[in-house]
C-alpha positions in Angstrom: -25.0 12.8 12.9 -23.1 13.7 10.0 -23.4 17.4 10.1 -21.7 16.6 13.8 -19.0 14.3 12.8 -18.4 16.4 10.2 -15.5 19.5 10.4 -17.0 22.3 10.5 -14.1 25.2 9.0 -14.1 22.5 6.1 -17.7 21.7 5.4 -19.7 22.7 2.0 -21.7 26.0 2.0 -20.8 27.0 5.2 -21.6 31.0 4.7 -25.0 29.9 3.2 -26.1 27.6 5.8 -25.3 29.8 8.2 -26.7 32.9 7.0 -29.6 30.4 7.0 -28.9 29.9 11.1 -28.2 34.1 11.3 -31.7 34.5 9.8 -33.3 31.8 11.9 -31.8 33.3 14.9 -32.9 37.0 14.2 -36.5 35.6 13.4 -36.4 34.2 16.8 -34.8 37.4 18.7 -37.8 39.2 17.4 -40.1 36.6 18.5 -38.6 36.8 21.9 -38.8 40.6 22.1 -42.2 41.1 21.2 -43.6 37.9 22.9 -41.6 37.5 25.9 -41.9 39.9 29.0 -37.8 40.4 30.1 -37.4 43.4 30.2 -39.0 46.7 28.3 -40.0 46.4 24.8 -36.8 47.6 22.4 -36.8 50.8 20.8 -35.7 52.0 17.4 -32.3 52.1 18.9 -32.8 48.6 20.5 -34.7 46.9 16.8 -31.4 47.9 15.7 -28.7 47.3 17.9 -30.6 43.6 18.1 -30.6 43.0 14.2 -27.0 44.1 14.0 -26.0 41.8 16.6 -27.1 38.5 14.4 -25.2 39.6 11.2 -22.0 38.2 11.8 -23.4 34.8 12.6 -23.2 34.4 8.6 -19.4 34.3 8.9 -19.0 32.6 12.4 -16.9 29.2 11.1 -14.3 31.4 9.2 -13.1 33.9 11.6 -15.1 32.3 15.3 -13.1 34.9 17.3 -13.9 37.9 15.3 -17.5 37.0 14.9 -18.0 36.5 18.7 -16.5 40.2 19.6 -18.7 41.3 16.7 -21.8 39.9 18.2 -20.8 41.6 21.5 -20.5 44.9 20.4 -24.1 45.7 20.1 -25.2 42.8 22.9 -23.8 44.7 25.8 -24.7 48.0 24.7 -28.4 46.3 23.8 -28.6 44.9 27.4 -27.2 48.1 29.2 -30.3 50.0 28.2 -32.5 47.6 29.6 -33.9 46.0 26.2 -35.2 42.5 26.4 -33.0 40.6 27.9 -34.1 36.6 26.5 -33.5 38.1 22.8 -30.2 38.0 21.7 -29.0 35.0 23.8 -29.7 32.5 21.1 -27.1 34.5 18.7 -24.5 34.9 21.4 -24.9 31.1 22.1 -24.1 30.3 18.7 -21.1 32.4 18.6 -20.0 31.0 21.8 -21.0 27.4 20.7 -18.6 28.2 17.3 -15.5 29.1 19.6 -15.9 25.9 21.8 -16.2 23.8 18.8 -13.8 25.3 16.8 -10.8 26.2 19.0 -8.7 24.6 21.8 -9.6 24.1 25.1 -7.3 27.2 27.1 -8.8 29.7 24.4 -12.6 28.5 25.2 -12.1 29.0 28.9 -10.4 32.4 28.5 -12.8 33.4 26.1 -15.5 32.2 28.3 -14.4 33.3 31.4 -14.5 36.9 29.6 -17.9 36.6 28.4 -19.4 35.4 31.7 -17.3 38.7 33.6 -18.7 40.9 30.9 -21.8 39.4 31.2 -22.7 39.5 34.8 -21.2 43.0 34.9 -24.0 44.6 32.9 -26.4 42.6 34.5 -25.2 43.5 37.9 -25.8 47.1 36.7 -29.0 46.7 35.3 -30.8 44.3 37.5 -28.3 44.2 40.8 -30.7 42.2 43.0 -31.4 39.8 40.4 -28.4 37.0 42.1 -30.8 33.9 40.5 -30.6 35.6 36.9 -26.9 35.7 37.6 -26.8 32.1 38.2 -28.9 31.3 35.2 -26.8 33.3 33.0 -23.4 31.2 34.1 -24.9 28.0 34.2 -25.8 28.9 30.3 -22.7 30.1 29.4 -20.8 27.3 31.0 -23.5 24.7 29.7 -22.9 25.6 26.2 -18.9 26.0 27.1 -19.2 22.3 28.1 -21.1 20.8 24.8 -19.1 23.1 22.4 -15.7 21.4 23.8 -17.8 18.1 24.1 -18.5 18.3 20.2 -14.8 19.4 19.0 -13.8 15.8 21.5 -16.0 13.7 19.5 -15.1 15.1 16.2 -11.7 14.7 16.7 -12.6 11.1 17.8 -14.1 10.4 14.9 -12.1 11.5 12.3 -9.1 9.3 14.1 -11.4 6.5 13.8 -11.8 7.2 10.1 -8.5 7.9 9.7 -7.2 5.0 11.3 -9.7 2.8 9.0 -8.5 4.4 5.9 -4.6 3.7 6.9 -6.0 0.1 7.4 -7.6 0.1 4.2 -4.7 1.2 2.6 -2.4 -1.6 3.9 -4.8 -4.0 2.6 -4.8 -2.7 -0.7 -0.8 -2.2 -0.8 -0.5 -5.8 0.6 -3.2 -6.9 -2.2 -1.3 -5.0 -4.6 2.3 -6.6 -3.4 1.2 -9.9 -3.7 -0.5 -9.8 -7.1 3.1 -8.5 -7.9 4.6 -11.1 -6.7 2.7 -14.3 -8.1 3.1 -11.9 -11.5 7.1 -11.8 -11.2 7.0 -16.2 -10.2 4.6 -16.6 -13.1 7.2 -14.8 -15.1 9.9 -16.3 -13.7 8.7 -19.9 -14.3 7.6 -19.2 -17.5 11.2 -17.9 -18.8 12.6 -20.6 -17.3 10.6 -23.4 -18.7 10.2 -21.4 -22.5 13.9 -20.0 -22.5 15.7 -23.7 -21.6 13.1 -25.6 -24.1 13.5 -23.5 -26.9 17.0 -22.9 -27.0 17.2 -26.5 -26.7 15.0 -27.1 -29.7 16.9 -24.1 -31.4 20.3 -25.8 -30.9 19.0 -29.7 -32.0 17.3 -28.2 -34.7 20.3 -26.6 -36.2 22.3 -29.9 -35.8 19.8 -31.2 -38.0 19.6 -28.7 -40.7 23.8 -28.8 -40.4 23.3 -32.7 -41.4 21.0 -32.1 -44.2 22.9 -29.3 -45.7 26.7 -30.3 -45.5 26.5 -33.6 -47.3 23.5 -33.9 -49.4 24.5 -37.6 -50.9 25.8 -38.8 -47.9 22.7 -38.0 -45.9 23.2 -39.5 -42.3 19.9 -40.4 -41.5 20.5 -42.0 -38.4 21.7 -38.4 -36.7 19.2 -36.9 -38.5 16.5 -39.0 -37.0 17.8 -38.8 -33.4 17.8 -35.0 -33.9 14.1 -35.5 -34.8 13.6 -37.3 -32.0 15.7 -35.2 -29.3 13.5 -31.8 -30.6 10.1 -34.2 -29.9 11.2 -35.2 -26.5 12.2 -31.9 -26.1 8.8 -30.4 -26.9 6.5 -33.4 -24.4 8.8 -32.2 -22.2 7.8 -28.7 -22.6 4.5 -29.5 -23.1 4.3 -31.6 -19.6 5.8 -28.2 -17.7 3.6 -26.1 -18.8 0.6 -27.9 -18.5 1.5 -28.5 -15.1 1.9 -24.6 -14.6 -1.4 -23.1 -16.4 -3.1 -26.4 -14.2 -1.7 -24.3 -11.1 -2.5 -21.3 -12.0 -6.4 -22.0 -12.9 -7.0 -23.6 -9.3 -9.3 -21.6 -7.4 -10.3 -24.0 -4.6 -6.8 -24.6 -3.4 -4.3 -22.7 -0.7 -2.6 -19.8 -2.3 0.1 -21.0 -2.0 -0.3 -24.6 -3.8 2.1 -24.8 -6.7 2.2 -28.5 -7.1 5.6 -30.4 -7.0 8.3 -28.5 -7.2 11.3 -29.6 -9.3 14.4 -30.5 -7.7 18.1 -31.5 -7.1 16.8 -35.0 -8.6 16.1 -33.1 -11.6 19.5 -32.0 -12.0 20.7 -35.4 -14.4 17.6 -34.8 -16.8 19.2 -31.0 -17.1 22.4 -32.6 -17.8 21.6 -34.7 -20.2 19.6 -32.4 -22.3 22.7 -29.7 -22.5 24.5 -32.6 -23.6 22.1 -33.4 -26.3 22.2 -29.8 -27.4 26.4 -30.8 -27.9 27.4 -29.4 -24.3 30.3 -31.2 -22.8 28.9 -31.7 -18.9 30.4 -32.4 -16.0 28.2 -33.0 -12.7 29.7 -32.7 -9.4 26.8 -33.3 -6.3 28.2 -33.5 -3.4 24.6 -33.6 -1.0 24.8 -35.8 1.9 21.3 -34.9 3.3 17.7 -34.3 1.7 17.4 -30.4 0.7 14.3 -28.3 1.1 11.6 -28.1 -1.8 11.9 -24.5 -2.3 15.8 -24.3 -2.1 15.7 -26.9 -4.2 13.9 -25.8 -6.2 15.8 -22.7 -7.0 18.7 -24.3 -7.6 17.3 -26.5 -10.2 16.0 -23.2 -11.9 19.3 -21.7 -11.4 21.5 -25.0 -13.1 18.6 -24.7 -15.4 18.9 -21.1 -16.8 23.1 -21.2 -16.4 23.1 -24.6 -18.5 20.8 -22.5 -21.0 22.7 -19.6 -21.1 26.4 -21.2 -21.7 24.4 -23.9 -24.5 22.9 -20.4 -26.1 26.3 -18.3 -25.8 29.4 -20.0 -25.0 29.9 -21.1 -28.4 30.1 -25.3 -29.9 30.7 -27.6 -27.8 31.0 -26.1 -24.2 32.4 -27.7 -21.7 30.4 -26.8 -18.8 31.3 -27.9 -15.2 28.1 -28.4 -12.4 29.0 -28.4 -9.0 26.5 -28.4 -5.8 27.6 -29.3 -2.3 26.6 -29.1 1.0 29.1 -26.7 2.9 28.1 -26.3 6.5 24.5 -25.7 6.1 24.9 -23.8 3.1 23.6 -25.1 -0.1 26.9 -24.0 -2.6 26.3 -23.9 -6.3 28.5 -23.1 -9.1 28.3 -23.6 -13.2 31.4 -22.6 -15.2 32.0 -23.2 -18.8 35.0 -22.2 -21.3 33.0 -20.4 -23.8 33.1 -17.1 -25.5 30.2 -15.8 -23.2 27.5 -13.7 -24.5 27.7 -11.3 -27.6 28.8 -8.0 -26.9 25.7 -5.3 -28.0 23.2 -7.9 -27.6 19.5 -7.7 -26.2 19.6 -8.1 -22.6 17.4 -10.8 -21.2 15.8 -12.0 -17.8 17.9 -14.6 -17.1 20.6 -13.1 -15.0 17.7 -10.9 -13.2 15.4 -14.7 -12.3 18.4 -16.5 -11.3 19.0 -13.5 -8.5 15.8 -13.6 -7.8 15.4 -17.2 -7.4 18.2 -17.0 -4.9 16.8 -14.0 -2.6 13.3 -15.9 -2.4 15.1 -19.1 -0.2 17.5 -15.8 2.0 20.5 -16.7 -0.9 22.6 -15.0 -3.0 24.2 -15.4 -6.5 27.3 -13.9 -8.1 27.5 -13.9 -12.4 29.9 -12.9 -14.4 33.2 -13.4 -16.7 35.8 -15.9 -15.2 39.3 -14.3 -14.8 40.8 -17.2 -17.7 37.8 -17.2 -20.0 34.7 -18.4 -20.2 31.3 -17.4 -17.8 30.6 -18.4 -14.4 27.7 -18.7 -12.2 27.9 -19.2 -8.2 24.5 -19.1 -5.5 24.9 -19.8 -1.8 21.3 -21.3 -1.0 21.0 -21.6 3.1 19.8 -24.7 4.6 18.4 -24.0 7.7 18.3 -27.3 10.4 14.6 -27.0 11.4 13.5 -27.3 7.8 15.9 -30.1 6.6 14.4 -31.7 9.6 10.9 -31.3 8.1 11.9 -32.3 4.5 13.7 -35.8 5.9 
């Protein structure tokens, strides 16, 4: 079955298994001529012309058309002189099986058609009362016609079979591939998240604390210094907590795919505040939500306020005053943190921040605008849509 199924212009050592055949074939022709009573026993001329005939077979899958004519050539001359007529019908099969199998349809019938005319012309010179050898000869012909086409039907069944279950194949592996890309990117994007907002909290308390220590050495202010302490410690269980909760996530096996555990949201959004304000932010909520919102849009925002409040503590300069506004507008979650700093350094290292908040946004069908305000300072603005059916769900 797999030499059928398999093509035969592009199959391995196809001159040397079918010099192989051509050999096999002449071994049989000679058989047939010196076994078989059809005809009178060939001469030199006939040995000859009979050998000759089986020689092309070697070559019949690279040029079918040329080897057919070629096995012809001596054929009709070999049965015009009344040679033994059963011996060189196994090679001219095989060239006519080649063509079948090997070309379309139209050519095969052509082709055929000629070989039967030729055929039945010697023979009606050579034997012209023989009408049941005439029928005999056709209903070869034609039989092998039939299972050549038969063959190059199946084949070309076959490989769209294949084909279709390597295309199938394929998409699994893409689709394997584009998911593993995308828990990667949420891994990442939690992870900078939860890293980048608790260490640049830590970073800022623990420079108020060295600030204290360092400006007034005998008028140490323990007090501050102690709640600094503190702030970095909560800031760290905090931390802690998240990521825990994260790495606990990502090591369940026996869950759905999809199980992230509870996502943070809008009722976060006081805890964010009050931690830029420990890290000396001036903050300003505005949250204007009548209704409940959905986990994952509010989830997003959450990360969004998260990495903006992280952004203006890290780069807007002292004391920012930073402005937090949600509301609901028409089914449309709208977000928006502005501050008065001096915005990032020019020539810095560009980080992911920018890049996870955008992408937070286009995983709930939002988008997010970032960028310098026209009178100073930085400002970040999402549109997070609330779809009916899901805030019907969430309620």
């Amino acid at each position: 079955m797999a030499a059928v199924n398999r093509d035969p212009l592009t199959a391995p050592h196809a001159v040397r298994n079918d010099t192989v055949l051509a050999a096999f074939t002449a071994a049989v022709a000679v058989a047939l001529a010196l076994l078989v009573d059809h005809g009178r026993a060939p001469d030199a001329l006939g040995w000859t012309l009979l050998l000759v005939a089986h020689v092309p077979l070697a070559w019949r899958r690279r040029r079918p058309l040329t080897v057919l004519l070629l096995v012809l050539l001596p054929v009709v001359p070999y049965h015009a002189l009344d040679n033994n007529h059963g011996a060189p019908v196994a090679a001219t099969m095989v060239a006519l099986y080649t063509i079948a199998s090997t070309t379309t349809p139209r050519r095969t019938l052509l082709l055929g058609t000629g070989v039967i005319g030729a055929t039945l012309t010697v023979n009606a010179l050579t034997n012209p009362a023989g009408f049941v050898e005439l029928i005999r000869i056709t209903g070869w012909v034609v039989a092998v016609l039939v299972f050549g086409v038969d063959v190059r039907f199946y084949r070309q069944y076959v490989t769209t079979i294949v084909e279709r279950a390597e295309r199938a194949e394929r998409t699994r592996e893409e689709e394997a591939r584009r998911r593993v890309a995308e828990e990667r990117l949420r891994i990442a994007r939690d992870l900078h998240d939860l890293l980048a907002h608790s260490i640049t909290l830590i970073g800022v308390q623990t420079s108020v604390a060295a600030h204290v220590l360092a400006a007034d050495p005998g008028r140490l202010d323990r007090e501050t210094v102690a709640k600094a302490l503190d702030d970095i410690a909560e800031t760290c269980r905090t931390a802690r907590g998240e990521l825990r909760t994260t790495l606990e996530v990502l090591r369940e096996n026996g869950g759905p795919a999809d199980a992230r555990g509870p996502l943070a949201g809008l009722d976060g959004l006081p805890d964010l505040v009050e931690a830029a304000r420990l890290a000396g932010a001036r903050v300003e909520p505005a949250v204007r939500v009548a209704g409940p919102v959905p986990p994952a849009v509010g989830a997003a925002a959450y990360r969004v306020v998260q990495e903006a409040l992280t952004n203006a503590v890290r780069h807007a300069g002292p004391e920012p005053a930073i402005r937090v506004e949600l509301r609901d507008d028409d089914g449309v979650l709208r977000l928006s943190v502005t501050d008065d700093g001096t915005g990032p350094t020019p020539g810095g290292t560009p980080g992911f921040g920018l890049v996870g908040m955008r992408e937070r946004a286009r995983s709930v069908g939002g988008t997010l605008d970032a960028g310098p305000r026209a009178g100073g300072g930085f400002e970040v603005t999402a549109s997070l849509p609330l779809t009916p059916a899901t805030r019907e769900g969430t309620g």
